[in-house]
C-alpha positions in Angstrom: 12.8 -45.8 10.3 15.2 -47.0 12.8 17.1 -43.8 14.7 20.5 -44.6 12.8 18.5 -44.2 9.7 16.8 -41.3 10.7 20.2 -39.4 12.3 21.9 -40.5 8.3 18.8 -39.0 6.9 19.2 -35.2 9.0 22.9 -35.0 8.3 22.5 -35.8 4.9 19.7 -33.5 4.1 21.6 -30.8 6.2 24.7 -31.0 4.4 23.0 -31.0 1.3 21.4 -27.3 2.2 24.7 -25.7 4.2 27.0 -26.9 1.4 24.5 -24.9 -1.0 24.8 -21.9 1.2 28.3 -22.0 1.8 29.5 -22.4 -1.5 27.0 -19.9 -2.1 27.9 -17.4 0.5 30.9 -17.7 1.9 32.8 -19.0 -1.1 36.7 -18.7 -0.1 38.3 -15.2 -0.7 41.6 -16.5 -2.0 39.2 -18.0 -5.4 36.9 -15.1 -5.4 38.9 -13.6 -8.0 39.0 -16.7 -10.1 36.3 -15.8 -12.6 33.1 -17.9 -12.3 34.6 -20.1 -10.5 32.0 -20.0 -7.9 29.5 -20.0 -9.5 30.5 -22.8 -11.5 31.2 -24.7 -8.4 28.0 -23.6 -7.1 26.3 -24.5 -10.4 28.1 -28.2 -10.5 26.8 -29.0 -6.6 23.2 -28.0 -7.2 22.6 -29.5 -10.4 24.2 -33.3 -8.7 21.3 -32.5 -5.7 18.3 -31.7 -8.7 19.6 -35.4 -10.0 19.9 -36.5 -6.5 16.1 -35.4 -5.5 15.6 -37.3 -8.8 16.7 -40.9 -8.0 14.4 -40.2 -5.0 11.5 -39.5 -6.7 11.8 -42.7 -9.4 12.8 -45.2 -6.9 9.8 -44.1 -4.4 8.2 -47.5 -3.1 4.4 -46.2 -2.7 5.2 -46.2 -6.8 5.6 -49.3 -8.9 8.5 -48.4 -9.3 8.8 -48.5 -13.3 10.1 -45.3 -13.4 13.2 -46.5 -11.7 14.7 -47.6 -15.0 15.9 -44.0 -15.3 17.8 -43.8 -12.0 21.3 -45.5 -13.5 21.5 -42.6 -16.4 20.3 -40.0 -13.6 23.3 -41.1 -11.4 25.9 -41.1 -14.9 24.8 -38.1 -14.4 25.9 -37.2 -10.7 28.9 -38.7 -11.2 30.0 -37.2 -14.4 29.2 -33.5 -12.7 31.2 -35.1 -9.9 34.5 -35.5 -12.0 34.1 -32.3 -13.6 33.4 -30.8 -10.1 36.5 -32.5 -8.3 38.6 -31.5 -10.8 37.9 -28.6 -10.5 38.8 -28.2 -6.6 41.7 -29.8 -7.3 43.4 -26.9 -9.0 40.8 -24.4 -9.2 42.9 -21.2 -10.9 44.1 -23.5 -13.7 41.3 -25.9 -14.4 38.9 -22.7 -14.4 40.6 -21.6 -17.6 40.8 -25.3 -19.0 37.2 -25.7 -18.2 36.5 -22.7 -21.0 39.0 -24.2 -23.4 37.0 -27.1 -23.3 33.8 -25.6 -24.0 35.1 -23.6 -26.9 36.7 -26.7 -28.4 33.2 -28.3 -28.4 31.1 -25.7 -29.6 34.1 -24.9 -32.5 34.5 -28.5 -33.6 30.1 -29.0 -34.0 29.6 -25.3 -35.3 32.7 -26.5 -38.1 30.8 -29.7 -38.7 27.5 -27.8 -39.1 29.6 -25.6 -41.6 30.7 -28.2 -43.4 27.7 -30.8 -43.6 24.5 -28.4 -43.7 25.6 -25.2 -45.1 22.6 -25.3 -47.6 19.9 -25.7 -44.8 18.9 -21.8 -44.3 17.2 -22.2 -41.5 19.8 -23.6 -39.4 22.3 -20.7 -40.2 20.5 -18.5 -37.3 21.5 -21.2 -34.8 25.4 -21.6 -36.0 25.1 -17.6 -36.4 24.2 -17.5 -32.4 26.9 -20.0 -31.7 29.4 -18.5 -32.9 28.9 -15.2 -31.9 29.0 -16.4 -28.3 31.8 -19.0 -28.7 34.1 -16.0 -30.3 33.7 -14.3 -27.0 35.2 -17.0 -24.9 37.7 -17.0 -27.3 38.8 -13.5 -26.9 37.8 -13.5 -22.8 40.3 -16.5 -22.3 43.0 -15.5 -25.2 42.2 -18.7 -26.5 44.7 -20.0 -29.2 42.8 -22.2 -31.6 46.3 -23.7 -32.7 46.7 -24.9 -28.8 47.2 -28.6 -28.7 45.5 -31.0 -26.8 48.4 -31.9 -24.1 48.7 -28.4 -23.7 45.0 -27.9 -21.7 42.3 -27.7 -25.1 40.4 -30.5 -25.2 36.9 -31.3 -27.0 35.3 -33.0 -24.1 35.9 -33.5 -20.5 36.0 -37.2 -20.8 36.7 -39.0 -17.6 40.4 -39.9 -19.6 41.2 -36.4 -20.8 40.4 -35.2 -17.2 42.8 -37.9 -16.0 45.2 -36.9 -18.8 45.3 -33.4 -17.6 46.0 -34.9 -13.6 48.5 -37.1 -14.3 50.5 -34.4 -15.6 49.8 -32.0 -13.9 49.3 -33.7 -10.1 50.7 -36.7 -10.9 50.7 -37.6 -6.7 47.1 -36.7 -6.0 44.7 -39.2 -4.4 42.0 -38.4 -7.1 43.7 -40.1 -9.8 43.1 -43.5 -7.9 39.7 -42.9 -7.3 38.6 -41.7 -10.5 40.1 -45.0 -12.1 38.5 -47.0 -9.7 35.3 -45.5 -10.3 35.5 -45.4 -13.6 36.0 -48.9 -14.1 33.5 -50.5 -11.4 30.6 -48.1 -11.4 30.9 -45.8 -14.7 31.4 -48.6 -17.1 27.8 -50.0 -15.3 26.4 -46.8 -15.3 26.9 -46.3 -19.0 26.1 -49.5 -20.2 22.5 -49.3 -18.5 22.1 -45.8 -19.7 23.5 -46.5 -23.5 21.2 -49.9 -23.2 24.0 -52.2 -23.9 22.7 -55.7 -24.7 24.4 -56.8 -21.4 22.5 -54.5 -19.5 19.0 -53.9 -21.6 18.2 -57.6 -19.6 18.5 -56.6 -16.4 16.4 -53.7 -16.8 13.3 -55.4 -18.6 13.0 -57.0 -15.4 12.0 -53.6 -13.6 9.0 -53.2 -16.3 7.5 -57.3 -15.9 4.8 -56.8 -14.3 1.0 -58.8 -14.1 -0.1 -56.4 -17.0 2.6 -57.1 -19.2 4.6 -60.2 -17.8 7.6 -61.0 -19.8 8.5 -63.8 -17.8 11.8 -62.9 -16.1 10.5 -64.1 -12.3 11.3 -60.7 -10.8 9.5 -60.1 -7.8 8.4 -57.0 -6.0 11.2 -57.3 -3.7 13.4 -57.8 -6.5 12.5 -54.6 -7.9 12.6 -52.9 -4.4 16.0 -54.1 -4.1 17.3 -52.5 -7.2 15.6 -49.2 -6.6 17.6 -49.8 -2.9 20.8 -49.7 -4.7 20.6 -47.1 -7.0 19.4 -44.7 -4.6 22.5 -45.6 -2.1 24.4 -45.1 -5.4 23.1 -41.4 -5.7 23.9 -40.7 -1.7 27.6 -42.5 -2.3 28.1 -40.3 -5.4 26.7 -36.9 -3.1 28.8 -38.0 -0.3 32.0 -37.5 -2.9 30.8 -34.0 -3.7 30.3 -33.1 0.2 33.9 -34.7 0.6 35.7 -33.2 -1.7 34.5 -29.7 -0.4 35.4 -29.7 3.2 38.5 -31.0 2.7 39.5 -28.2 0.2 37.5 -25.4 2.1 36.8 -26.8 5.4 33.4 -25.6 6.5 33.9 -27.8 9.7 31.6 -30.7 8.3 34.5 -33.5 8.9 32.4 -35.2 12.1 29.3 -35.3 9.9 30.7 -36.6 7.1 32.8 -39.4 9.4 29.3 -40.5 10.3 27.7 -40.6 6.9 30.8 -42.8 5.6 30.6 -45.2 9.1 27.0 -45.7 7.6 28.4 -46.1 3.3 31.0 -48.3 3.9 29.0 -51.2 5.1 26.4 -50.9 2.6 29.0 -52.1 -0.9 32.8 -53.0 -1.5 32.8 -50.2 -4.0 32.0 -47.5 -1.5 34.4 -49.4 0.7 37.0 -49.3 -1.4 36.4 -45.4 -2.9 37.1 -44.2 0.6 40.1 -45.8 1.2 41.5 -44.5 -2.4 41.0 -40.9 -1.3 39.3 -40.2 1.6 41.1 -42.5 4.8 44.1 -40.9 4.8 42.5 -37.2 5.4 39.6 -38.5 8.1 42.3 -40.3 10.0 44.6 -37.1 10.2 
């Protein structure tokens, strides 16, 4: 490992354990009255680095690296915690209570559907029982109002549109509205379509699993594979680097130098990380 690689490889593993610990610990006192958010925020973080350590482990080279087929729905994953998570930080108070809306709308619209589709299945009545109970307890905590329409913040899945919905109207000038667009088209829409198995992408990842015990003729190499499990792992660390981003610069735990270097190092590596940090994150490392 060259020393760039191995100073990229410190700073990233120690920003991964002082952001736990600081959003953990010293969790900022003006949102400490915001219920659950930090824990939420906390909760959002660590479960991106569990996916994180994740990617790692499927796209390790001493394996053959099969496994690595999993890594694009492991990192729909990270980025789909990141949304939640940035919008979150973006208006913490508000989006707090959104965030519940949310998940009563979801839970109310499959317990109604369970209602109404397998009433006659006794043994399932135990489970909408339970969901219920502990959905009508949001609903009281948050003064929920079932009749609440969707512009006004109730929605039945944080969607990366509904989460844009809610941002253009309510910060219709932030920087995040860019990024999320431009992430959603060029790296979500892949994401998905490898994780859903699109025809489109189903090709490209048969190739991972060709191998001299089952050849299915595609002509992918070892390098070819290695290559691929290369890029989805620098697609986990780009999608990290957002989460570690969008924290210092709304409670500035004085990472900014250390996350200056990690981006030096991004940038160069794709036109997509490239580009996401111009959308949002230029602007606040050249102030």
């Amino acid at each position: 490992m060259s020393e760039p690689e191995e100073k990229f490889k410190v700073i990233f593993n120690s920003l991964i354990e002082t952001t736990k610990t600081n959003l953990y610990n010293n969790f900022p006192n003006e949102f400490s009255t915001v219920d659950s958010a930090r824990e939420n925020i906390f909760g959002y973080f660590s479960i991106a680095c569990q996916f994180l350590q994740n990617v790692k482990n499927v796209t390790d080279k001493s394996t053959d690296l099969k496994n690595s087929v999993v890594s694009p729905i492991l990192n729909r994953c990270i980025y789909e915690n990141f949304l939640i998570f940035a919008f979150l930080l973006e208006d913490i108070p508000n989006n707090m209570i959104i965030l519940y809306k949310t998940q009563y709308k979801e839970q109310d619209l499959l317990i109604k559907s369970w209602e109404t589709g397998y009433a006659n299945i006794d043994r399932l009545q135990p489970r909408i029982s339970s969901r219920k109970v502990r959905n009508d307890k949001l609903k009281v905590k948050y003064s929920i109002n079932t009749t609440t329409s969707d512009s006004e913040g109730i929605t039945s899945g944080f969607t990366p549109e509904k989460m844009l919905r809610i941002l253009r109207r309510e910060h219709p000038t932030t920087t995040l509205i860019p990024l999320i667009e431009f992430l959603n088209s060029v790296l979500y829409k892949e994401l998905s379509g490898l994780s859903h198995l699109s025809p489109f992408w189903k090709d490209e990842l048969v190739t991972i699993l060709d191998d001299q015990d089952f050849p299915l003729g595609t002509g992918v190499t070892r390098e070819d594979k290695e290559s691929w499990a290369d890029t989805q792992k620098a697609i986990s660390v780009f999608l990290m680097a957002l989460f570690f981003t969008e924290i210092e610069m709304k409670f500035n735990y004085g990472e900014k130098e250390n996350l200056k270097y990690l981006w030096s190092e991004l940038i160069p590596l794709s036109e997509i990380f490239e580009e996401g940090y111009k959308f949002r994150y230029e602007s606040y490392f050249n102030s």
